[in-house]
N, C-alpha and C positions, 0 to 999 in steps of 0.2 A: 208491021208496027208503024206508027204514025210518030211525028215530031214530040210530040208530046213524053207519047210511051219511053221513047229514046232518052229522053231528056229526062224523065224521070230514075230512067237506068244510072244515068252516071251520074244525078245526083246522089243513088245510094251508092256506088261503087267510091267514089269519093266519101262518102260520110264512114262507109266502111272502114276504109285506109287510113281516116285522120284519129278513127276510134283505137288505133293500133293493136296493143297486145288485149284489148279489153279492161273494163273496171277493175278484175279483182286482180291484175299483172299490176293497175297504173295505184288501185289504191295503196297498196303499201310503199310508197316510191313517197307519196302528197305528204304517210305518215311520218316518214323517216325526214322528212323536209326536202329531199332530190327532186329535180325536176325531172320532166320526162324528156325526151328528145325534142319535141317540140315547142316546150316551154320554152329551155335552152336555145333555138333557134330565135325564138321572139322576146328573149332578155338579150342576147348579144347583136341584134341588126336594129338598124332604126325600124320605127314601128309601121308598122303598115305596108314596110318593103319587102318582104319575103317572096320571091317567084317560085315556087316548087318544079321539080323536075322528076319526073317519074313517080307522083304519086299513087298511079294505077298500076307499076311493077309490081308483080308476084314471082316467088319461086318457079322456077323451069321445072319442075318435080311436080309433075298433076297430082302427087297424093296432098303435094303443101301448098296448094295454089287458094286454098280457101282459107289459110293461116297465115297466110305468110303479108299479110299488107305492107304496099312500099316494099315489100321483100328486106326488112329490119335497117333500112337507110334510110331518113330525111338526109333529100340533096337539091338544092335549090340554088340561087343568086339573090343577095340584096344590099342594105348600104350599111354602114357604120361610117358614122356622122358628114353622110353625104356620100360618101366615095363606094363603088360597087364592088362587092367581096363575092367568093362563091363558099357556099359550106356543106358540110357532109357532118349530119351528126346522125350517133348510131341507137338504135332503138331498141335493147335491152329484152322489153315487152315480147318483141317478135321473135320467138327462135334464139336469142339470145345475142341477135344483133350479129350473128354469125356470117362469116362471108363466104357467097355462094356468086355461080356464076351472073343471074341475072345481076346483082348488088355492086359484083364490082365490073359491069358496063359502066352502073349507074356513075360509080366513082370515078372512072376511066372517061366518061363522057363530061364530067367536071371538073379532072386536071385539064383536061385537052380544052376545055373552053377558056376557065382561066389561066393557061398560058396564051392562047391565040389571042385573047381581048386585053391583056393586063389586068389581073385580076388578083389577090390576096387569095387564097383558100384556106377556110380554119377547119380545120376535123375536131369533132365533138366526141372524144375515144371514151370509149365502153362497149367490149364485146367480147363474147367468149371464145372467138377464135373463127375456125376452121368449122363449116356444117358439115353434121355428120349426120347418115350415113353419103352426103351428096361427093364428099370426097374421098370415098373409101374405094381402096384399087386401082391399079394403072388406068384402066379406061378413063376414070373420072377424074386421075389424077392427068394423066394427058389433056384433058380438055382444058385442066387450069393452067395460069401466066398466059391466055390469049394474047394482055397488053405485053409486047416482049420491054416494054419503057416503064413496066409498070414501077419500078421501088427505084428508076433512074430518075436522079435528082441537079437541075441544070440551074438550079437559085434565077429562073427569070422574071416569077414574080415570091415575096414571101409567102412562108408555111406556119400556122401558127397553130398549135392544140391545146386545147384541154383534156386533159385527163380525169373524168367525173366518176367512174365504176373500175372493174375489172378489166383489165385494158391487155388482152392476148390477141397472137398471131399478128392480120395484118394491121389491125391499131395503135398494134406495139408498132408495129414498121413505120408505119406513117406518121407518128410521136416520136420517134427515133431520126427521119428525114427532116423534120420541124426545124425554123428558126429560134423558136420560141415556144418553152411549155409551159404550162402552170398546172399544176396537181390538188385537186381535193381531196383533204387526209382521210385516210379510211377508203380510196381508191389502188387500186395496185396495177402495177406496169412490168409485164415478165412476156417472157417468150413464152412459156405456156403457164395455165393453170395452177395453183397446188393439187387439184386431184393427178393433172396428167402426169405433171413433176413426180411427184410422191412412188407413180408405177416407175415414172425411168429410172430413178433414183434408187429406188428401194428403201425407203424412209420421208416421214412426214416433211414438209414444207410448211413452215408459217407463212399466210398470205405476205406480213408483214412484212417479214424477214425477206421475204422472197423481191417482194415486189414494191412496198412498201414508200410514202413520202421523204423517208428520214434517208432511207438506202438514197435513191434517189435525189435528191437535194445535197447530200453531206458525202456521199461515197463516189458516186459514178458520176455528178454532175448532170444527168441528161434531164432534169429538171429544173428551170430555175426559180419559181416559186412554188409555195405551198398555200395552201387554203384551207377554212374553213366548212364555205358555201361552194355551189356552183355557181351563185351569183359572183361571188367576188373573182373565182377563177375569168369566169366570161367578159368580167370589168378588165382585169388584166391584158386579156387580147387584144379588147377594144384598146386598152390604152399603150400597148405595144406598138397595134398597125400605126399608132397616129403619129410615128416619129418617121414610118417607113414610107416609100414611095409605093404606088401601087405596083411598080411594074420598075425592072432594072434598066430601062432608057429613061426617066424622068428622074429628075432632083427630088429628094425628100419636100414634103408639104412646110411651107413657112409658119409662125405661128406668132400673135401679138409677145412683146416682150414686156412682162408685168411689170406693174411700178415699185420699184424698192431692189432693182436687178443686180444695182450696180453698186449698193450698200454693203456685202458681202463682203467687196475685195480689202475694205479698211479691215478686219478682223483677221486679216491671214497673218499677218505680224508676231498677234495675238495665239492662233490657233496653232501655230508649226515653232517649235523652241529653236533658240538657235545651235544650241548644244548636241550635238549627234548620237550620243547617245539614247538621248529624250524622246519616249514615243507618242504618239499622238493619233487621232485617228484621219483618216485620209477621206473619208467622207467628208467629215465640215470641211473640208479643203477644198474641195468638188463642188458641193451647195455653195462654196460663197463666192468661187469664179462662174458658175453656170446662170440662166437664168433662173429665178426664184420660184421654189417646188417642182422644177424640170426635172431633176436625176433620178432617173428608173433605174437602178440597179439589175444588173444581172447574176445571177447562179451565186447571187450573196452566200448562203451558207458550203459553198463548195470551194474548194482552193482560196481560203479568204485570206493568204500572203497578198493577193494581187485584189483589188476594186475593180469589177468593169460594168458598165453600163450604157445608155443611153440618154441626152439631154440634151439642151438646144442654147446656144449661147448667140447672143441677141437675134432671137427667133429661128434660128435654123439650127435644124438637127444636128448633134455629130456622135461618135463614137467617144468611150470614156476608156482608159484603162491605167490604171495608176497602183505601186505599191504599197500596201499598207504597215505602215510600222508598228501599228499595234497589232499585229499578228505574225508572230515570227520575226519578228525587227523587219518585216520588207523584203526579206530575202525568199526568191519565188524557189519553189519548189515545184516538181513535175504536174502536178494539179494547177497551181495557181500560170506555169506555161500552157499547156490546155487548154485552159478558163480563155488566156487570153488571144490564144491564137484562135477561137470561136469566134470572140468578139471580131480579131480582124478579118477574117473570112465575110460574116456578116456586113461587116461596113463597106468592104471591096464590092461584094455582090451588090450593094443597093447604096452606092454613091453617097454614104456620108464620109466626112472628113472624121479623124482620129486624131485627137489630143491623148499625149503622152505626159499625165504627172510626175515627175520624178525621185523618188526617195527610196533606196535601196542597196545593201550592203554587196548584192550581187545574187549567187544562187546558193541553195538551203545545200550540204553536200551532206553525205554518209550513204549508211547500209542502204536504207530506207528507200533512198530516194534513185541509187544506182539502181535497187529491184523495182522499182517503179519506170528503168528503163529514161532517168532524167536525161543524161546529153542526147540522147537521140529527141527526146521533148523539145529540150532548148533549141535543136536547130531545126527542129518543124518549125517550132516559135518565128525564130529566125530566116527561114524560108517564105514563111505567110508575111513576115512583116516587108520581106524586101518582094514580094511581088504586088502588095496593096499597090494600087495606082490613085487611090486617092488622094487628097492631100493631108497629110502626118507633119503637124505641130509639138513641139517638146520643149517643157517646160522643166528645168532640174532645180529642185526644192531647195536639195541637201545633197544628202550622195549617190552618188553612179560612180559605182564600182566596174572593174574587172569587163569578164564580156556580157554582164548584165548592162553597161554602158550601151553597146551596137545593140541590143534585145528591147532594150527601151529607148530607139530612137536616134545614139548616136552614131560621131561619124557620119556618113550621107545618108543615114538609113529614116530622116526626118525635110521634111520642106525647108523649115524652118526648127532653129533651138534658140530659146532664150535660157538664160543661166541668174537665178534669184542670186543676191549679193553671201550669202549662204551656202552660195553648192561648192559641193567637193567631188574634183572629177581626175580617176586614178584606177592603176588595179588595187589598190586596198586603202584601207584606213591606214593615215598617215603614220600613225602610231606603230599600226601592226607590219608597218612600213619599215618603221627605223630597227626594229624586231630581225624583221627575216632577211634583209638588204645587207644590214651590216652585225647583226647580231649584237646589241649593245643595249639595253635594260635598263630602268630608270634607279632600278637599288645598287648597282656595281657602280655606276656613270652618271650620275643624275645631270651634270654640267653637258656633257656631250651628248647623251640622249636627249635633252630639252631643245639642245643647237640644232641636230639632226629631224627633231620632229618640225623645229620653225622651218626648215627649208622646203623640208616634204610639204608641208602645209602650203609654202609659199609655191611649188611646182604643182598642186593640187586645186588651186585659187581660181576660180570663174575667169579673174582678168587673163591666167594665164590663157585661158582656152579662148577667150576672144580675140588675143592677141595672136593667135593664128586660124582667125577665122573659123574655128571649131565650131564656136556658137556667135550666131549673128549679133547679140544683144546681150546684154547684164542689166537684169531689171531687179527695183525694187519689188518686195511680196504687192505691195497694193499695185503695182502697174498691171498686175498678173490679166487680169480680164481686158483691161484695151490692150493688152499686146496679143493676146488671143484670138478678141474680133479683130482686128487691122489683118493680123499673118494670115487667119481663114481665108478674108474678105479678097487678101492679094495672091494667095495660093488657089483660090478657087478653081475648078477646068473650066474651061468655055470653048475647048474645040468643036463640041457636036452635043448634043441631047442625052447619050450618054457620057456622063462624066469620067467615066473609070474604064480601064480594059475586060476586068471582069475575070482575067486569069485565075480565081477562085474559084469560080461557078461552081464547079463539079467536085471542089474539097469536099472532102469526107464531112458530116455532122460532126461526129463525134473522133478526135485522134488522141 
């Protein structure tokens, strides 16, 4: 064969692979509005950057070597908005996007690059699982887990997934290892199948039920947005990565600070009642200290006693977590410590600083929350927060309560505390104070219950806790954002390129 002949070879062996599972796999995907894997690859990277890797793998199985293109993996490197990511999205078309040995080299060969270079990696999950018959039997089962590192997870650069299809086996795994997911409804995310389920079980599985946006999002947490599109899930990643560094030796990326940033902090006055009983929501709290349209929220409809997010206050990144009053009065519950001990795992891993809002009666108690295994929650909470080595800012609104006080920051467990003219810091409400302290009632004693509450109030008072340097500062609501950026700016690390210890790395995703 001559140059030519050759060259003609692998321009069809190429057009082969890029045609994937065929027209009549891809047209009902175009009908239903789904992209196909490729599409997906070329809506989420800047354009014209896509590198392919392995787009001439096939099955190791001679009977699927003429079926199998790419072997049901697009896996390549490219940029999102500048900065170089690697991606593995799954192809549906082929075999069901099922993972066989050649496929996950392919994957194996692109964790391993993007950790050596610094690189983000997002998986594009949709796949039916496990190929069969390629993993049926010890022999073939022996050959699987080559990588012995394969589902070990060392957070040295971010994991970000989409969930666009039927998302079993290792997709689930690698959406489960994630920093970040986003799910498009009408996608499902399970350990196996409803067919496979339904045999182990002995009774039907609803996809929904099973694996479903609403399960996920509202029950288990391991998703933190929901979608319509595949576009807007893949928007989502994009605008995940751009708070995050590429790699855990580098500072998160700076970013202009809009004009109108600092308008916000006048309204918090206004937005937080001074009355404790009064709830309010803790978002506009957030939007109006952060910079303007910065707060990405996270796992919003899961544990939503507690806020946590992502946002950047004047230009740089940080971590969000704050409780919310309008849900449950503030009082965190075993979800909403979860919720937030993800966020601090996350910010430790990739050097953002962690601002702490403060408003909160303490922690949610009963049946409920004991079977949900709460104090062993609260001192994971409490463990992740005193091993952060980043720098932890706290802000107390109103109250801090009990050992939700140390959970949210106080005590040494913050760089800095400032205390609004506002906060009340104590194991209870002053009230529920004069109650159980001295047993005294405002309908038996109204004169000495009124006495007892003024004093409780007055050992409960901000200036008390300044006054022995508990909390560095007693700010007005509007100082709230320059005392924010001043304590980041003077907490910041500057020893080495890594800012943090990183004593997280290897936390569990999900606890």
């Amino acid at each position: 064969m001559n140059y030519e002949q050759l060259s003609i070879e692998l321009r069809e062996r190429r057009a082969r692979a890029l045609a994937m599972g065929g027209e009549a796999r891809l047209r009902p995907r175009r009908e239903a509005g789904q992209l196909d894997a490729r599409q997906r690859v070329d809506h989420l990277l800047d354009h014209g950057s896509f590198r392919e890797m392995g787009v001439l793998a096939v099955s190791a199985e001679p009977a699927d070597r003429d079926r199998t293109p790419a072997d049901g993996k697009v896996t390549g490197f490219g940029r999102i908005d500048g900065r170089r990511v690697a991606v593995v999205s799954n192809d549906l078309t082929v075999k069901g996007a099922s993972s066989a040995a050649v496929n996950a080299r392919k994957i194996a060969f692109m964790k391993e690059a993007a950790t050596r270079n610094g690189m983000p990696i997002v998986f594009l999950g949709e796949s039916a699982g496990a190929r069969m018959p390629d993993t049926m039997g010890a022999r073939a089962m022996s050959h699987g887990g080559a990588d012995p590192q394969q589902y070990c997870r060392r957070r040295e650069t971010p994991w970000a997934t989409a969930v666009l299809g039927p998302c079993y086996g290792s997709s689930s795994w690698y959406t489960c290892l994630s920093d970040f997911v986003a799910m498009r409804r009408g996608a499902v995310l399970a350990v196996s199948s409803p067919r496979v389920t339904s045999f182990a079980i002995g009774e039907s599985a609803d996809p929904e039920t099973l694996g479903g946006w609403a399960l996920h999002c509202e029950v288990t947490g391991l998703v933190d947005y929901a979608t319509d599109t595949d576009e807007e899930a893949l928007d989502l990643v994009r605008r995940f990565l751009s708070y995050l560094p590429s790699h855990n030796a580098e500072a998160p990326p700076a970013a202009p600070v809009p004009n109108g940033s600092e308008a916000g902090a006048d309204r918090l006055a206004q937005i937080v009642p001074v009355e404790r009983q009064r709830v309010y929501d803790m978002h506009k709290v957030i939007e109006a200290v952060v910079d303007l349209g910065s707060f990405f929220p996270l796992k919003g409809r899961y544990g939503k006693a507690v806020v946590t997010g992502l946002a950047r206050i004047d230009g740089r990144a940080v971590g969000i977590i704050a409780p919310n009053p309008k849900a449950k009065g503030g009082a965190l519950d075993a979800d909403a410590c979860s919720k937030a001990t993800s966020l601090m795992v996350l910010c430790d891993s990739f050097n953002l600083p962690i601002v702490l809002l403060v408003d909160t009666p303490g922690f949610l108690v009963g049946v409920e929350g004991e079977r949900k295994a709460a104090p062993a929650r609260i001192m994971v909470m409490m463990h992740a927060l005193q091993l952060c080595s980043v720098p932890k800012i706290s802000v107390i609104l109103r109250k801090s309560y009990g050992q939700a006080f140390l959970n949210m920051g106080g005590g040494r467990n913050s760089d800095e505390i400032a205390v609004w003219v506002t906060g009340d810091v104590g194991f209870m409400d002053p009230r529920a104070a004069v109650s159980v302290l001295y047993g005294v009632n405002r309908d038996e004693d109204p004169q000495r219950y009124d006495e007892l509450c003024a004093e409780q109030e007055r050992t409960n008072s901000p200036y008390e806790m300044a006054a022995t340097f508990g909390a560095q500062t007693v700010i007005e609501p509007h100082e709230t954002r320059r005392f924010l950026i001043q304590a980041l700016e003077d907490q910041r690390r500057s020893r080495s390129a890594s800012i943090g210890r990183h004593e997280m790395a290897t936390w569990p995703t999900y606890v």
